[in-house]
C-alpha positions, -999 to +999 in steps of 0.1 A: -707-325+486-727-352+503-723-388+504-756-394+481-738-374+453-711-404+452-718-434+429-713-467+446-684-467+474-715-477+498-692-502+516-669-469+527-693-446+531-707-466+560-676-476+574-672-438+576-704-432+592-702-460+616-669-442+629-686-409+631-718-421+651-698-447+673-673-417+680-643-433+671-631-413+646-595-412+628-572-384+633-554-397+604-568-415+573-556-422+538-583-431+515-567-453+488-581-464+456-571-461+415-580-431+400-620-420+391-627-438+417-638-414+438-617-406+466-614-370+469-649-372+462-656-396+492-630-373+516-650-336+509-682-355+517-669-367+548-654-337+559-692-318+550-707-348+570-686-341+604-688-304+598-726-305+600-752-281+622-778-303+612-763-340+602-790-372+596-779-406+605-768-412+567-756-380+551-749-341+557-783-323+555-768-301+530-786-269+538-769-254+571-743-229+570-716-250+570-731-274+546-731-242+522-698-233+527-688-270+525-702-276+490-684-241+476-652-258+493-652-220+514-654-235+551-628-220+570-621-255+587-618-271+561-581-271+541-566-287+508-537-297+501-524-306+464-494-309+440-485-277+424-457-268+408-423-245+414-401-252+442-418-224+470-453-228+456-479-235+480-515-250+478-532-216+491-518-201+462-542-222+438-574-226+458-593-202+429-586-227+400-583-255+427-623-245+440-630-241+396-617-275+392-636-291+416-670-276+410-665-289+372-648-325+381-642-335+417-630-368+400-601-348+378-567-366+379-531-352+381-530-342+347-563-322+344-554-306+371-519-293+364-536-284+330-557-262+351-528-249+364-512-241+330-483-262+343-474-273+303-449-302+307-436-290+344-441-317+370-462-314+400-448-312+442-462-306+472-431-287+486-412-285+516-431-250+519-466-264+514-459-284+548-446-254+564-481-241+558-496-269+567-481-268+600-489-235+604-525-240+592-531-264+618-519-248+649-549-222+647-580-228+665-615-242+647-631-210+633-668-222+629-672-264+635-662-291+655-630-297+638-606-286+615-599-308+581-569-312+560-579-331+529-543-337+510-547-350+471-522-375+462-497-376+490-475-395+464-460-358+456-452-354+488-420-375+484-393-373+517-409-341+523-433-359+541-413-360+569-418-328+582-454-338+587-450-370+609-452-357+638-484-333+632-497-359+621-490-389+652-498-357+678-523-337+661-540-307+676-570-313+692-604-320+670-582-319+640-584-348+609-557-358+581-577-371+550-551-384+527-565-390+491-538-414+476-536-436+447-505-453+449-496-467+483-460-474+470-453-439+465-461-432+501-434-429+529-439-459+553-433-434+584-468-416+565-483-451+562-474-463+597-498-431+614-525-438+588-561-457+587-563-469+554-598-468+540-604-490+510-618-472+476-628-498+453-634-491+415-665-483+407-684-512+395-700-514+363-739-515+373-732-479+392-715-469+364-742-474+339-768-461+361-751-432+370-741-421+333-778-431+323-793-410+353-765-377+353-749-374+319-787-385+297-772-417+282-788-445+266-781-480+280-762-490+256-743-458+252-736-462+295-727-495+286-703-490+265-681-464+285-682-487+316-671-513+299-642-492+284-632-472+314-636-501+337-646-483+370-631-449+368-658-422+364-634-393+351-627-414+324-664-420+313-671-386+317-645-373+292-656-400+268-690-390+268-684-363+244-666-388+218-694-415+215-693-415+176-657-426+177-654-461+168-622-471+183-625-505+178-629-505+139-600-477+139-578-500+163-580-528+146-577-516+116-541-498+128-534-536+137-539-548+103-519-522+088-489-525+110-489-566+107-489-557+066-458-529+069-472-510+038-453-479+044-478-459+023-509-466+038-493-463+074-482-428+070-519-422+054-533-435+086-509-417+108-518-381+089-552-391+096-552-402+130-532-367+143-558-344+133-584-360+153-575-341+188-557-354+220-587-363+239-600-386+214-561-403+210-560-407+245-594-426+244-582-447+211-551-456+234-572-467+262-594-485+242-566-505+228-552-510+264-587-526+276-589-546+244-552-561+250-560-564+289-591-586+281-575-603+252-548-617+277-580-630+299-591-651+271-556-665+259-549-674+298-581-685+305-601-696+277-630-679+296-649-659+267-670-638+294-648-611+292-654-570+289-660-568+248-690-567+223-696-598+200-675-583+176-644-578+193-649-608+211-645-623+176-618-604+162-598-615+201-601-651+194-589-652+161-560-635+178-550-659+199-534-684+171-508-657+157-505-636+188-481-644+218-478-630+254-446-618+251-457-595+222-492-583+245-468-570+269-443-551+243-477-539+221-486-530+264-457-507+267-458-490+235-491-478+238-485-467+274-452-447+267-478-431+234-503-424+260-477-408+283-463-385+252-494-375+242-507-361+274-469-338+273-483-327+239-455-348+216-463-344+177-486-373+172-479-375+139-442-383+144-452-403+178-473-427+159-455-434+128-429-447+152-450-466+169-462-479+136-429-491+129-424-505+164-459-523+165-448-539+129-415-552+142-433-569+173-461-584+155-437-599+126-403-607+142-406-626+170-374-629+177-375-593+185-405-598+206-389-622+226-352-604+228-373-570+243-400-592+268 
């Protein structure tokens, strides 16, 4: 991958040129952002940068041997690291469906990825023998380039394992780099964080966002529009939304609103039948649509400020909102849709998911007191 493949992150993409020309290069680097962001992105087309025969001042040439091998994630000198999941598994044992996954999405998240993986509802490690390997791994010689790269995916899996690493990773064999592609510095041993560069990757704005939907995926500008302003900087997002344009989440949420403020028992369960046969995918994206609409709703009844992420008629439907709706029952409406969106991706029955949440959603909006007893 090279660096002209990545939309926006031009402020980190020079920062990791600069170090590369000036030779003052990291042995150890976590490259932190929120997911679809692009960091893994951002850390293979650094590693095909260094690894370059033939390298311009800006970008990999993309041609050369190594370049080649680089872009079908092949180069010998270049190893990944990523959750899996069993208690011995290791990251070598993967790299078919890993290399698969990443040729169709280098912007996947955890959960595409353990799909991939046909993990079901098993959680996802990096394991005390994945760092044995990694140790191992590391010791060898370069095979073809100037260095040898571990890129490790969400280090957050790592957990005290991690340990076992430190000191690879404060005295690292020679010409050898530590990408870290994190996106949750909490979840991050402090001895990890204390030998790290951090390298800053921001969301993806919302001008690169529509330009790059408009120029790679053939969307109109209001189509690109629209998904940036739903998926609010992650890419991954707006590509898996592409395919469900037609969906009208905002009539559909809203009108799951109304019904749940009402309590019409009939015309809930109705909904609820309906809105299970639709497919996951386009639940998840009803759920994050409601999420964005509750996050900017919260601007307005803070602020006041009306220059907020919504089209005219939402806009309108928010403020009305704000006379009948409370903060205390944003952040309980908040957590219910978050813990649907969490059940949903461990394949709950949505139909017995959301009549719940029906009932839940109808207790918040019309009993305050309850509102206020849970916030």
């Amino acid at each position: 991958m090279q660096f002209k493949q990545i939309i926006g992150q031009q402020q980190a993409i020079s920062q990791l040129i600069s170090a590369v020309q000036s030779d003052r290069l990291p042995h150890a680097q976590i490259f932190l952002g929120p997911q679809g962001a692009g960091g893994l992105s951002l850390a293979l087309a650094f590693a095909q940068f260094v690894l370059c025969s033939n390298p311009s001042e800006s970008d990999s040439c993309g041609t050369c041997p190594a370049c080649t091998k680089s872009t079908k994630f092949i180069h010998p000198d270049v190893h990944f690291s990523f959750p899996t999941v069993g208690s011995k598994m290791v990251s070598t044992n993967f790299y078919k469906e890993w290399r698969t996954a990443l040729t169709a999405n280098p912007y996947l998240n955890i959960n595409q990825w353990l799909q991939a993986i046909l993990a079901e509802n098993k959680q996802g490690n990096i394991t005390r023998d994945e760092c044995v390997s990694i140790v191992k791994k590391l010791s060898f010689k370069t095979f073809e380039g100037s260095h040898k790269v571990l890129i490790m995916w969400l280090p957050e899996y790592l957990g005290k394992e991690g340990n076992r690493l430190l000191k690879l990773i404060e005295e690292p064999p020679e010409n050898t780099l530590f990408i870290l592609v994190a996106e949750n510095q909490e979840l991050i041993l402090n001895t990890i964080l204390s030998r790290c560069q951090i390298l800053k990757v921001n969301k993806i704005n919302d001008v690169d966002m529509i330009s790059a939907l408009q120029e790679n995926h053939g969307l109109s500008e209001p189509e690109a529009s629209r998904i940036a302003f739903l998926t609010n900087g992650n890419l991954n997002e707006a590509i898996t939304l592409i395919g469900s344009l037609e969906t009208d989440n905002s009539a559909s949420f809203l009108e799951w609103f109304r019904l749940c403020f009402t309590g019409r028992p009939a015309e809930m369960l109705k909904w609820t039948a309906e809105f299970s046969t639709i497919g996951r995918e386009n639940q998840k994206q009803f759920i994050r649509y409601g999420l964005n609409f509750l996050r900017e709703y919260l601007l307005i009844k803070t602020t006041g400020n009306t220059d907020v992420r919504l089209q005219p008629n939402e806009l309108a439907t928010a403020n009305k909102m704000t006379k009948v709706i409370e903060f205390h029952q944003i952040e309980q409406i908040n957590a219910l849709l978050n813990d649907c969106y969490y059940y949903i991706e461990r394949n709950a029955n949505v139909k017995v998911l959301f009549l719940d949440a029906s009932i839940q959603l109808n207790k918040i909006l019309k009993n305050k007191a309850y509102a206020k007893q849970k916030a």
